[in-house]
N, C-alpha and C positions, 0 to 999 in steps of 0.2 A: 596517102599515108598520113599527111600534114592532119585533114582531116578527122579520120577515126583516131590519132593522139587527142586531137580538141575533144571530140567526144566523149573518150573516155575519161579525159580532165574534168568538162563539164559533170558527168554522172557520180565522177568520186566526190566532185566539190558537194552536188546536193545532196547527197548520202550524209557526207562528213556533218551538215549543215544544221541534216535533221535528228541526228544523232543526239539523244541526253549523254552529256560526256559527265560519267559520275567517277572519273579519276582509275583510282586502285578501290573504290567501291562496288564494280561491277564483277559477276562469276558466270558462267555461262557451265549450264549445265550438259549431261551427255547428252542429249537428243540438242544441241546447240541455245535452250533457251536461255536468255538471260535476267538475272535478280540481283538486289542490291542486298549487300553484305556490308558489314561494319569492322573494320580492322580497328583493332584497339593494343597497343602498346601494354605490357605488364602490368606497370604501372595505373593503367585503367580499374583492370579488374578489382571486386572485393574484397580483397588481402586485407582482413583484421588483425594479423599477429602482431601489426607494430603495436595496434591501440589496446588489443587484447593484453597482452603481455605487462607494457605498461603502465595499466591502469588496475588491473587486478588486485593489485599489490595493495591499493588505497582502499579498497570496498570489503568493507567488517562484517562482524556476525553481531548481531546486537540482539540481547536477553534481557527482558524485563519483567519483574516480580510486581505484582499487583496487589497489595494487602488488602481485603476489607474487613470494616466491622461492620457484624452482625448481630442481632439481639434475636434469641429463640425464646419464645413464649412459650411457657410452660402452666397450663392450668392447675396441675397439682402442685408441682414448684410453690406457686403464686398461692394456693392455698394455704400450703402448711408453716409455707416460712413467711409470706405477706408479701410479697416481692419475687419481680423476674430475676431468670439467674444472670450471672455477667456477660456482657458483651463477647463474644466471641471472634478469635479473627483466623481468616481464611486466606488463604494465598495462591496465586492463579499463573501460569508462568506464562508467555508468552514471546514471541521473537519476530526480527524483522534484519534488515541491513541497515549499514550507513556510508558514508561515506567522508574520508578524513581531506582537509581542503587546505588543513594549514601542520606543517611538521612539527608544530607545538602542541599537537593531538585536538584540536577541533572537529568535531565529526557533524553531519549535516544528516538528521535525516528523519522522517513523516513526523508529524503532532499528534498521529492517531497511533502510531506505535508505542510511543513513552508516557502516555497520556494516562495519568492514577498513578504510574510506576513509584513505587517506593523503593524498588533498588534494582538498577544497570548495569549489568556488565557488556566487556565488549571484546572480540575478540579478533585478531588478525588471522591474516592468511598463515602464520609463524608460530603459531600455535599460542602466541603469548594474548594472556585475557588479563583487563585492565578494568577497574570499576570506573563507571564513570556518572559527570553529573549534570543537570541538565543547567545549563546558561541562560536560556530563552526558549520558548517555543512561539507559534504563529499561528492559532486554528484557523484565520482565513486563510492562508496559501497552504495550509496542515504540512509547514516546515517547523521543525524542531531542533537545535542546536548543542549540542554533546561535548565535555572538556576530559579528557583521562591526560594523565599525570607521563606523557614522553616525550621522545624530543630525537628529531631529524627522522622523521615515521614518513612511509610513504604518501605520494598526496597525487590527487589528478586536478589538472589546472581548468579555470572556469573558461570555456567557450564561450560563443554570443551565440544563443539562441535564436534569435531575430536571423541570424546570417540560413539555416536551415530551409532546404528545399524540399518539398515533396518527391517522393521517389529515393532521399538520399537514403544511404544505408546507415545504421546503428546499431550496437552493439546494448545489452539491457545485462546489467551483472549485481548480482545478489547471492540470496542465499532462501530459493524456492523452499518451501515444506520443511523447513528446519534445518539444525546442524548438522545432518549428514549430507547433505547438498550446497555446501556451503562453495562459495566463489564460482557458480555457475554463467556461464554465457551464451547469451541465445545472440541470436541477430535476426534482422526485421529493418522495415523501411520506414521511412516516416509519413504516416497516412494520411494526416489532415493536423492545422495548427489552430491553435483559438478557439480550440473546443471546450464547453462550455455541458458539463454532465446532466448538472440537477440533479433530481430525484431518484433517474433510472439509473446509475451506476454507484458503485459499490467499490467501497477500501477492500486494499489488501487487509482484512482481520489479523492483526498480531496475534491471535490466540488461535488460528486455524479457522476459524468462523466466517460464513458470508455475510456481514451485517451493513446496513445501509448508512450511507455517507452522511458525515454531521453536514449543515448547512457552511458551506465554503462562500466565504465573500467576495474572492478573488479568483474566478474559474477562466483562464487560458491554455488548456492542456495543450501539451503535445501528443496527438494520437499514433501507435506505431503499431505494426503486428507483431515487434519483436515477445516470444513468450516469457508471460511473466506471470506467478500465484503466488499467495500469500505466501509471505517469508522476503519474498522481494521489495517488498515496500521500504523505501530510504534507502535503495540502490543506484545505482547511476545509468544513465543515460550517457553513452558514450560514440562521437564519430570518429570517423576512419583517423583522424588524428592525433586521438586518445583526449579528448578534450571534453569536460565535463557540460554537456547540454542539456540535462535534465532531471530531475530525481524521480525514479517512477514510486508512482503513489497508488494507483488504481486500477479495476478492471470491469468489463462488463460480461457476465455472465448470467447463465441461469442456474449454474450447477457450482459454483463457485471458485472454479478451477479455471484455466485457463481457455477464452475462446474463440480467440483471434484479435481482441482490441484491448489493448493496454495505456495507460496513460501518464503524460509523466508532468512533472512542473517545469515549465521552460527555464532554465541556469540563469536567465538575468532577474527572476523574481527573485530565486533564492541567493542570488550574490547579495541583493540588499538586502532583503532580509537578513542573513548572515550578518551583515556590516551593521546594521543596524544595533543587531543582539551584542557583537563585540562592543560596538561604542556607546549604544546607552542603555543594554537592558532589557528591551522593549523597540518593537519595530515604530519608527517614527512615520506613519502612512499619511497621504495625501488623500483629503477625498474631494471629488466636484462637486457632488451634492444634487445630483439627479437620478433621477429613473428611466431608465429608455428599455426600449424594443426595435427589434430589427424590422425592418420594413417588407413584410409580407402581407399572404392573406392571414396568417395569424392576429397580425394587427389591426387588418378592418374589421375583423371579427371583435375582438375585444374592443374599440372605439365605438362601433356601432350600438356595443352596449347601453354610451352611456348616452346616447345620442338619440333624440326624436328620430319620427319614422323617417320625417321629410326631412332631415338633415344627413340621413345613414347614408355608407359609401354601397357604391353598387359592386365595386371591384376591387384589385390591387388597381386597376390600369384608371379607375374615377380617382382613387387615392391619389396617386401619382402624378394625375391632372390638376387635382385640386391644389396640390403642392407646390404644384408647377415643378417634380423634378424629371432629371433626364435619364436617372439611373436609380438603383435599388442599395446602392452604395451608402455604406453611413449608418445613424443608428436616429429612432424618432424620439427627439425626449417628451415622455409621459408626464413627470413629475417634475418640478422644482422646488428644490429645499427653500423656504421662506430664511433668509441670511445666511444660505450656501455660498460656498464659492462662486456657483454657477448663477446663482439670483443676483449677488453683485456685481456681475461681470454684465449684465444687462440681460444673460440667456432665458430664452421661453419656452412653455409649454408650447409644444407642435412645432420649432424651429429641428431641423436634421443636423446634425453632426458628422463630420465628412473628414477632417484632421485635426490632430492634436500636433502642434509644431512642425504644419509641414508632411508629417506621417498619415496615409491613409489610413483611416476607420472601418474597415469591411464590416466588423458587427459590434458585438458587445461585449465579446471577450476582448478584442482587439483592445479595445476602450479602457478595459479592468487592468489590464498588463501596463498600457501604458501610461494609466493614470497613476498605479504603483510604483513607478520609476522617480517620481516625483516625492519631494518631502515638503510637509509642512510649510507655508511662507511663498515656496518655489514658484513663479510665475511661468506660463505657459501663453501661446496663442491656439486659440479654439475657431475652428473654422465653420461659421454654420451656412444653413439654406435657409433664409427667410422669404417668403414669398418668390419663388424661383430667383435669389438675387442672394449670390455668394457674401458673405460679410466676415471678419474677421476679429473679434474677440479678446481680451488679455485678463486674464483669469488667477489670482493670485489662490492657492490650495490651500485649504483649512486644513485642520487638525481631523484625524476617526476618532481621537482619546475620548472617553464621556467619563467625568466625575463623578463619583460616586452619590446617587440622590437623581441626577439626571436622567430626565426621559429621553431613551433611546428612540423610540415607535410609540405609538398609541398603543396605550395600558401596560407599557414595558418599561421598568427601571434598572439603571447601573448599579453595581452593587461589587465595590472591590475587585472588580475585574471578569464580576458576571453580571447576564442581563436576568433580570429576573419579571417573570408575571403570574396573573391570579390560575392557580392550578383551575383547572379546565373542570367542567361536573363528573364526566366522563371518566377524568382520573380519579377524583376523587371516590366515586364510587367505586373501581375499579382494586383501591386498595382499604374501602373501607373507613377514610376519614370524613370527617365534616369541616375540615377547612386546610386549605394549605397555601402555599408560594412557590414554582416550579421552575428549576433554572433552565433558563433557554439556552443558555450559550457560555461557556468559559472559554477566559482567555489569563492572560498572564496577570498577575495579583495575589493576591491576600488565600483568597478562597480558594484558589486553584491549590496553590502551597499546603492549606488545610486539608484537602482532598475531597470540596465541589467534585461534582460532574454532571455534565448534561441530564437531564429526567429527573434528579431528583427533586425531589418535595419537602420543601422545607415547611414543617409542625409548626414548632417553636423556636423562639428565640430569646435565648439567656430566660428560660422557664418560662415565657410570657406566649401566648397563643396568636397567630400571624394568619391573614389571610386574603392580603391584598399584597403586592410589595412596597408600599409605603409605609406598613405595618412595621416592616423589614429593618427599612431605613432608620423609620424613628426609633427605634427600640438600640438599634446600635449609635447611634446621635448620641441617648442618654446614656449610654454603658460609659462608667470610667474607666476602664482596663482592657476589660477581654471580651469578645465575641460567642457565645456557646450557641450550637445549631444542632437542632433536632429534625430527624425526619426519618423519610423514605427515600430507597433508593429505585431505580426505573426497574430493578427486579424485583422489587417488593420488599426488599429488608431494612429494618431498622438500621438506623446510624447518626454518630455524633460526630463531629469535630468542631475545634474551635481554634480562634487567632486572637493577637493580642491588635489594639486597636495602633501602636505608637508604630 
């Protein structure tokens, strides 16, 4: 008896032994198999109503009126009486969301929404609409900043963006396809961080339109599937805590609608941003003053360019070698600004980039984000790879500001808060003239306030005929008073406006 008790002691012990013991995660099904399950507590689950509720309350309807002038050529007109007839003006409505951040009516929301608007309204979940005006806008991060006239208004408080995990859940709240869909909420996960659009993705159009994305300086999206189309753009990004993570700005489609990838601005761009526009006006941005690429075969592809036969890489993995690195981590700098920040700090052409203060570099959004964090003056350590041999960096940040006169790029000049160059042959024939000035980029200034905007072609200046942008420059140098601008707009119509120089 003593026996078969031992035996049956021994059998249960190696049984127990070889057992995976998964707790109160095991289930044993009827035919006795067993599979691991996951008990999760209430609390677990994706229960949005806190943040849902919460937050709704802070996320507007935002309308904005577009005025342009146009000039209609008229051959008979111009016959009989000697002259075109008057400038004509048209008005184009458009909408979008925003979001209020501070309970003395601040609202936060895209650059490509309010962008031309010459008049705002805004309106709550309460039905009450308030006019409102713009403080600042940002076209690199395309945040824009809104002030209406109340007080103790709902608000949703800024999250850290950075803390956000792949797989987490979010919530996306706006105002889809207009004002009859006003304070809608979708939810969706967060896809991927640090995403970096380019070319191939597309703004939510305030005017219902699928039109292509102006050139963004600063691209870190947050990618998520939550659904989002036009009308949502300058809505919020919200997690399970109700806590402001992002402002959705974009989407990728073919059809213009929503199609599975949406995009938002990560809430620590746009907190400074914000703070910036509160405190002086204008975003005060740090730049390093390099060009990089991410370390793939895209890269040997484009280096091998510019490289003799016998110097070209064979591979990513020759690359790598020759680099001497051990990972694909970091960003490769291409370029170095001659009295960049980056050039005083001793940084080179072909050294990798791998952290900024300690924070890993994955790519080149990574890089954008957190060089943005940074203001003017701000010192930083920059962590590179030189000759497979880690080295460490202290980097003080210049100014992005360029004065007016200042070459921005090769063949490109500042110009009150635009970049401007020599209109291209292509356009010019396209609308007809024989010489013009074509603005590449606005930003906060003079010209924006006159009503600039991207494409157009600037003719003339205070009557005088322009076709270089230095043309540009000089002509306003000599002006005593006021600024007068003639041209085309990217749709072809005539337009004037002007500024006073003081």
């Amino acid at each position: 008896m003593l026996s078969v008790l031992l035996s049956v002691l021994a059998a249960y012990g190696v049984v127990k032994a070889a057992t995976v013991d998964y707790g109160d995660k095991v289930a044993r099904s009827e035919r006795g198999v067993e599979y691991r399950t996951v008990n999760l507590s209430q609390s677990d689950y994706p229960d949005f109503t806190y943040a849902a509720e919460s937050a709704v309350d802070a996320v507007v309807y935002v309308e904005v009126t577009v005025t342009q002038r146009y000039q209609l050529t008229d051959p008979f007109y111009r016959f009989f009486f000697g002259e075109d007839r008057e400038p004509q003006l048209r008005k184009q409505q458009g909408s979008g969301s925003g979001v209020i951040v501070r309970p003395d009516g601040y609202i936060v929301t895209n650059n490509h929404v309010v962008a031309n608007a010459t008049e705002i309204k805004v309106t709550l979940t309460n039905n009450k609409t308030y006019d409102a005006k713009i403080i600042g806008t940002d076209p690199a991060t395309d945040v824009a900043l809104l002030k209406i006239d109340g007080q103790g208004l709902p608000t949703i408080p800024f999250g850290d963006s950075d803390q956000l995990r792949l797989g987490e859940w979010v919530l996306a709240i706006g105002s889809p396809l207009g004002y009859q869909l006003r304070s809608t909420i979708t939810a969706g996960i967060v896809s991927a961080k640090g995403r970096a659009m380019g070319g191939g993705a597309y703004e939510n159009d305030p005017y219902g339109r699928l039109s292509g994305r102006s050139q963004l300086q600063i691209e870190s999206f947050i990618q998520t599937d939550a659904a989002v189309n036009p009308g949502n753009s300058g809505g919020a990004l919200v997690n399970k805590k109700g806590e402001l993570v992002g402002i959705n700005t974009a989407i990728v489609s073919q059809t213009g609608s929503y199609s599975g990838y949406s995009f938002a601005i990560p809430s620590n761009i746009v907190r400074k941003v914000v703070g910036d526009l509160i405190d002086f006006g204008s975003v005060k941005r740090a730049v390093l003053g390099i060009s990089m690429s991410e370390i793939s075969e895209g890269l040997v592809t484009a280096l091998n360019q510019d490289l003799p036969k016998s110097e070209q890489y064979s591979s990513l993995d020759d690359l790598m070698k020759k680099l001497k690195l051990s990972s694909l981590d970091g960003v490769y700098i291409r370029e170095v600004v001659k009295g960049g920040a980056a050039d005083k700090a001793g940084i080179q052409v072909g050294d990798v980039l791998t952290k900024i203060d300690g924070v890993e570099m994955a790519n080149g959004g990574a890089v954008q984000e957190k060089v943005n964090s940074f203001h003017p003056g701000d010192k930083a350590k920059i962590t590179i790879i030189r000759g497979g041999k880690e080295k460490n960096v202290e980097v003080t940040f210049q100014s992005s500001s360029s004065e007016t006169g200042t070459e921005v790029a090769e063949g490109e000049i500042a110009f009150y808060g635009t970049t401007l160059k020599a209109a291209s042959q292509e356009a010019l024939e396209k609308f007809g003239l024989k010489n013009g000035v074509e603005i590449v980029s606005v930003s906060t200034g003079k010209m924006l306030e006159a009503g600039a905007s991207e494409g157009f072609i600037i003719t003339f200046v205070n009557d005088q005929p322009v076709s270089k942008p230095q043309d540009v420059v000089d002509i306003a140098k000599a002006a005593r008073r006021s600024i007068y601008i003639e041209g085309i707009t990217a749709n072809g119509r005539k337009a004037y406006f002007g500024f006073g120089k003081d």
